[in-house]
N, C-alpha and C positions, 0 to 999 in steps of 0.2 A: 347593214345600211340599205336601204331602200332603193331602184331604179327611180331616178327620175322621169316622170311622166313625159313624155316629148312633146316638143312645144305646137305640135298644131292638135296636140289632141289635148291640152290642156287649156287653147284658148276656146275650146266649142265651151257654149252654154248648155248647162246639165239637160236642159227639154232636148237638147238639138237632136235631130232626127237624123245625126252623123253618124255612118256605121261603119268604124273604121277595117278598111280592106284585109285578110290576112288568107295565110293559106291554111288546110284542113289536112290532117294525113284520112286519104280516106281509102277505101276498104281495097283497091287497085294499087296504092303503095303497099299494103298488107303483103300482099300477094306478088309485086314485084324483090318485098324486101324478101319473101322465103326462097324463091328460085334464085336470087340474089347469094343469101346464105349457104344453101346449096351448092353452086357453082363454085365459092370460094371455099368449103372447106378444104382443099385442097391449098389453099393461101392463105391457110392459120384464122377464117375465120372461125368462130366458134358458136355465136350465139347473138341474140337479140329479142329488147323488151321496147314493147311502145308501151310509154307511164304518161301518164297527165300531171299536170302542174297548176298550179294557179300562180300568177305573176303577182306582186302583194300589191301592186298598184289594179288590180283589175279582179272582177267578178267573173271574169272568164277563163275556164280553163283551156289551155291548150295544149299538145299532145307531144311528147319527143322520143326519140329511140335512141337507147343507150345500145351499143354495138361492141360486145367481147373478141378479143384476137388469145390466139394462143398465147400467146408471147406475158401476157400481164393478166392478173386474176379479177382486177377489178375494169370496171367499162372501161375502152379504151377512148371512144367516140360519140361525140350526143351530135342526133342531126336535129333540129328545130325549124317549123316556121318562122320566118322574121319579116312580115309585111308580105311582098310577092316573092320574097324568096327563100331557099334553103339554105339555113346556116350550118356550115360543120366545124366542131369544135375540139380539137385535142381534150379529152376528158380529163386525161393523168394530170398534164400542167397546166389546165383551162388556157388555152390558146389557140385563139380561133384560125383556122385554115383555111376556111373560103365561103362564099354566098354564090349560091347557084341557083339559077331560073327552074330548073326539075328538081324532085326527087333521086330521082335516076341519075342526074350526072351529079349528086351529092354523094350517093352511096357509090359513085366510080370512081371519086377523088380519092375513095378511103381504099376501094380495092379495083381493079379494073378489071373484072370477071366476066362480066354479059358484056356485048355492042353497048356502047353509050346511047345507039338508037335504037334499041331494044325497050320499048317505052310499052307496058302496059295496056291494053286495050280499057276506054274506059268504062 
């Protein structure tokens, strides 16, 4: 079954010159997620993919990271853009855990390895 499109973006008229806001993983969460990985293997992190999506209501793809723990073989964690923030998701029971303003204090909810202010230069 389909996402329903959310209602202020379903009232723009197709010309409209509305770009709606989101966030980007871009090439400094790359780089904060490996030092990230690094730090935790010692807290049963094990691995991570950023994969792209396409949402079926949109021509846009957008980018998430599935994030492995020792503990389970399959992802344990999807972090996603959602507007201006970051979603993180229990992967195994899809049950969402929390919306966070950074990437950074997304991926500390899941392990708390680096300073939560240890943010990336951009």
């Amino acid at each position: 079954m389909a996402k329903p499109v959310p209602a202020p973006l379903r009232d723009l008229p197709a010309n409209s010159n509305v770009v709606p806001l989101r966030l980007r993983f871009l090439p400094r969460h790359r780089a904060y997620l490996m030092r990230w990985l690094e730090a935790g293997a010692s807290m049963g992190l094990c691995d991570a993919d950023v994969s792209p999506r396409t949402p079926t209501d949109s021509a846009v793809t957008l980018e998430h990271v599935l994030v492995w723990v020792r503990e389970n073989a399959d992802p344990a964690y999807m972090i996603r853009p959602e507007g201006m923030h970051w979603l993180v998701l229990d992967h195994v029971r899809d049950h969402r855990l929390g919306s966070f303003q950074s990437f950074e204090a997304a991926l500390y909810c899941i392990r708390p390895v680096l300073a939560c202010g240890a943010i990336a230069a951009a």
